[in-house]
C-alpha positions in Angstrom: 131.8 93.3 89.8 134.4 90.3 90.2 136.8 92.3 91.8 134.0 94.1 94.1 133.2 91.2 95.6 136.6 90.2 96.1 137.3 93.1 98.1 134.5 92.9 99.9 135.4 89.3 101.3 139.1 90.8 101.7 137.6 93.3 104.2 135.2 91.0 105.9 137.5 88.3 106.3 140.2 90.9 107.8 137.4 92.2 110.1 136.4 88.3 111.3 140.6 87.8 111.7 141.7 90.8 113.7 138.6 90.5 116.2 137.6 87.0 116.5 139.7 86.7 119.4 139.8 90.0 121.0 137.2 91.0 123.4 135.0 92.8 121.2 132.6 90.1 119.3 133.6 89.2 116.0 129.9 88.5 115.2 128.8 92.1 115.6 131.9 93.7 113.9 130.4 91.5 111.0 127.1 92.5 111.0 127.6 96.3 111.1 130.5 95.3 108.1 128.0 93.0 106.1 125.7 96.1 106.1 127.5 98.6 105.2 129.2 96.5 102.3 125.9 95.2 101.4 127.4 91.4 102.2 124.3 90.1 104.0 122.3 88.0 102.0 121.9 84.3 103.0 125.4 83.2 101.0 126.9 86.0 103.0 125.7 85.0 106.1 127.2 81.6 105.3 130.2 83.3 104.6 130.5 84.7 107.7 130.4 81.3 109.4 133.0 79.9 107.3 135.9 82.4 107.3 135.6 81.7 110.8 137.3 78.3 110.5 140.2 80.3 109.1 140.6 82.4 111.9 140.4 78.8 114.6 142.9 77.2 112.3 145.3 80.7 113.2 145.1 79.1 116.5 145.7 75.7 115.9 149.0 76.5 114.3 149.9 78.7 116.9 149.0 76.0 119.8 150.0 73.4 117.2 153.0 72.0 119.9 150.3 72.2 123.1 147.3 70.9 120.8 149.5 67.8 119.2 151.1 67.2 123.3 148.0 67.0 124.4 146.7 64.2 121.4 149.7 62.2 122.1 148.9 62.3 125.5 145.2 61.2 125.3 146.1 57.6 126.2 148.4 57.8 129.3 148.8 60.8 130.6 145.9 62.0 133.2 147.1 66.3 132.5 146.3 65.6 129.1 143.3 63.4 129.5 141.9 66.3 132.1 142.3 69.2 130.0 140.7 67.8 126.8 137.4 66.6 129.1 137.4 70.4 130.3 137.4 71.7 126.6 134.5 69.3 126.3 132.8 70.3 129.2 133.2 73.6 128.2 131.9 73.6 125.4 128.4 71.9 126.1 126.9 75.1 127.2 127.2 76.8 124.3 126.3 73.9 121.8 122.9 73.3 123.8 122.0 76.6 124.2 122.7 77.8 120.2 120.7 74.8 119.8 118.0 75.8 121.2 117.9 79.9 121.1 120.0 81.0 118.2 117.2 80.9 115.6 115.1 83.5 117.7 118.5 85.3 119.0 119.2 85.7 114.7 115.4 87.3 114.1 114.8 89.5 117.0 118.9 90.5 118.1 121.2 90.6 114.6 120.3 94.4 114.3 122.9 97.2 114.3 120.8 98.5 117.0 121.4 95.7 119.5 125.0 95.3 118.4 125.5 98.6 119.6 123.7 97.9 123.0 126.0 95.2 124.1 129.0 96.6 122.9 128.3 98.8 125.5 126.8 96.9 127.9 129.9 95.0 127.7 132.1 97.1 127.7 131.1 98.0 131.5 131.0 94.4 132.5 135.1 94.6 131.4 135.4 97.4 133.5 133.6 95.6 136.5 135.7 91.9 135.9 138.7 94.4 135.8 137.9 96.1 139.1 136.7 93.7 141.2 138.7 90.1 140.0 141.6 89.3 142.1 143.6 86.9 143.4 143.1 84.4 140.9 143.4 81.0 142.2 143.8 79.3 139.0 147.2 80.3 137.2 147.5 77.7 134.6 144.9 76.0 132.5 146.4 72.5 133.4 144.9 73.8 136.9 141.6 74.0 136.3 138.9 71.3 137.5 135.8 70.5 135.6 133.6 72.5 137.4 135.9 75.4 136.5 135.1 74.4 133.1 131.6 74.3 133.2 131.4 78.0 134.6 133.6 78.9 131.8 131.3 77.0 129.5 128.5 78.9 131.1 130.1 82.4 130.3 130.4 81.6 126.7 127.0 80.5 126.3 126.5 84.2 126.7 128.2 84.7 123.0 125.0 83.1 121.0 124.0 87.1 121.6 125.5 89.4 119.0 127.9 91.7 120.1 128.5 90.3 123.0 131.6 88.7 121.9 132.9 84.7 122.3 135.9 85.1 123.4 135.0 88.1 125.5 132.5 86.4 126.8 134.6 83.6 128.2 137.8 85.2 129.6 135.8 87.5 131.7 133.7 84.7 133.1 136.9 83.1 133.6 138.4 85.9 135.5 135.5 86.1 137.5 135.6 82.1 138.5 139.0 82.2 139.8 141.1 82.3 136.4 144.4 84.2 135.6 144.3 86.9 132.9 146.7 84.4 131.2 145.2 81.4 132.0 141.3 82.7 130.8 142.6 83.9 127.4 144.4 80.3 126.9 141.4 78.5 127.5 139.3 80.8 125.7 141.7 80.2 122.5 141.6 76.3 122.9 137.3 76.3 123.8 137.5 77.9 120.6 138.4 74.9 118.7 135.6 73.0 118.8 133.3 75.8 119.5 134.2 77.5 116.2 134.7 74.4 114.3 131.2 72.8 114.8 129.4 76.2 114.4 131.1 76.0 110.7 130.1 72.8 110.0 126.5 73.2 111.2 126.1 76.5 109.6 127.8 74.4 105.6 125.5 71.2 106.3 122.3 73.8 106.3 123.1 76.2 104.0 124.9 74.2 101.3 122.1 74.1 99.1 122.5 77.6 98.6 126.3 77.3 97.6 127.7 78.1 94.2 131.1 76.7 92.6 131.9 80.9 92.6 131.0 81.0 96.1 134.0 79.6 96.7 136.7 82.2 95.6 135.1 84.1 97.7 135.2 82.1 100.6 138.7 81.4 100.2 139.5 85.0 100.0 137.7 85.7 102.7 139.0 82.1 104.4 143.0 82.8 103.9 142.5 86.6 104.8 141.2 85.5 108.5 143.7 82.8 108.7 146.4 85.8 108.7 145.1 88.5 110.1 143.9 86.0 113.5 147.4 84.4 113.4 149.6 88.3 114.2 146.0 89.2 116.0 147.2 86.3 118.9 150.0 86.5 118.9 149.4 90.6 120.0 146.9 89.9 122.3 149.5 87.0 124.3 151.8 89.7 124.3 149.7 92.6 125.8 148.0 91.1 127.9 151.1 90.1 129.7 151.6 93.6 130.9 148.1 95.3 130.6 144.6 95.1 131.5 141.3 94.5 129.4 140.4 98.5 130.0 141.5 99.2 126.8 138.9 97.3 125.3 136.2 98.1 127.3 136.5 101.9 126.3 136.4 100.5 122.7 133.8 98.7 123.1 131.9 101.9 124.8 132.9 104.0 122.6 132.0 101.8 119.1 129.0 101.1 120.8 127.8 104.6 121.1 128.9 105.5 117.4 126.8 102.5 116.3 123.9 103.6 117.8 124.2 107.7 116.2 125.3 106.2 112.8 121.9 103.6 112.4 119.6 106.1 114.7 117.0 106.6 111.7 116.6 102.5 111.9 117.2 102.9 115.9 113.5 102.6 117.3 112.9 100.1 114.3 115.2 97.7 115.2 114.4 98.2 119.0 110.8 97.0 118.4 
């Protein structure tokens, strides 16, 4: 049973490392996997949350020059000073609006059913950002002004819906305010940071009750698995994005979408009402 359970936060933590940061929501790749490993209690749920932070810290290390330039910088230098009060900005969206919906988004949307939907639904919005964004006018994120961040911030508001996807969320709304292909998927990696980070720490303080000392192997398991897999996952997605579109995930998207919605069809008009 031991090792079952081992495996099981192996998988799920690969799942949360490889996708977190790709344009095809983390959250719903770990619903349908949390189902179909039977890893959804309440502890699992919790789980979910916190192999998260393993996947943010990927980022941190890989940004880990930028991120510590940026610190040093906090006290003189008006670049620096600008682009952490965007991260903040950008990131008030989202906190206020989780605040606010995510208790009724968890009860009526965290269904395979509606995973499936906005996959899809997504997946076409990809398609439009792809077709109809050009010219950006913002090629760097030392470019952007604060306004620019509180679209952005806007976009990834859209996230607190399953299967929408975070980071998905917010490069596409950045591409459609102005932003660089390049430039949206930096500052969807750094909004991450604190994004990410208090979602963790909100989800711990709540649920700690619950916790077990042998939760906790499995968390690190789960934790140290997403901390790999989201470090190489970057990394590839800085690298192809240099020389290709988003398409590719948008037919993904479609694609998983529709699968989702034939594989959990006997629980399809169910989970729709």
């Amino acid at each position: 049973m031991d090792n079952l359970i081992y495996l099981k936060a192996f998988i799920m933590g690969l799942v949360e490392g490889v996708t977190e940061f790709l344009p095809v929501s983390s959250t719903g790749h770990l619903i349908i996997a949390g189902d179909l490993l039977n890893f959804n209690d309440n502890v699992g749920k919790v789980f979910e949350i916190v192999i998260q932070l393993g996947a943010i810290l990927a980022v941190v290390w890989e940004f880990r020059e930028r991120i510590g330039k940026v610190v040093r910088g906090l006290g003189h230098d008006p670049v620096s000073q600008r682009f952490a009060a965007n991260i903040m900005i950008a990131f008030l969206p989202a906190a206020v609006f989780g605040l606010l919906f995510i208790k009724a988004i968890k009860a009526h949307l965290f269904t395979p059913f509606w995973v499936g939907v906005f996959f899809i639904l997504g997946g076409f919005v990809i398609f439009a950002v792809e077709r109809y964004a050009r010219n950006p006018r913002i090629l760097h994120v030392d470019d952007m002004t604060w306004k620019d961040a509180l679209k952005v911030g806007f976009a990834q508001a859209f996230s607190i819906i399953p299967g929408t996807s975070r980071s998905g969320a917010t490069i596409m709304g950045g591409m459609i305010f102005g932003l660089s292909r390049q430039a949206a998927t930096e500052f969807s990696f750094f909004l991450a940071i604190p994004t990410m980070f208090a979602a963790t720490f909100y989800e711990l303080a709540k649920h700690w009750h619950e916790l077990h000392a042998h939760d906790f192997v499995v968390f690190g398991i789960g934790f140290a698995t997403a901390f790999v897999s989201a470090f190489f996952a970057v990394r590839a997605l800085l690298h192809y994005i240099s020389n290709h579109s988003f398409a590719i995930f948008a037919w993904y998207r479609i694609v998983f979408g529709v699968l989702l919605l034939i594989y959990f069809r006997d629980t399809l008009f169910a989970s729709a009402a």
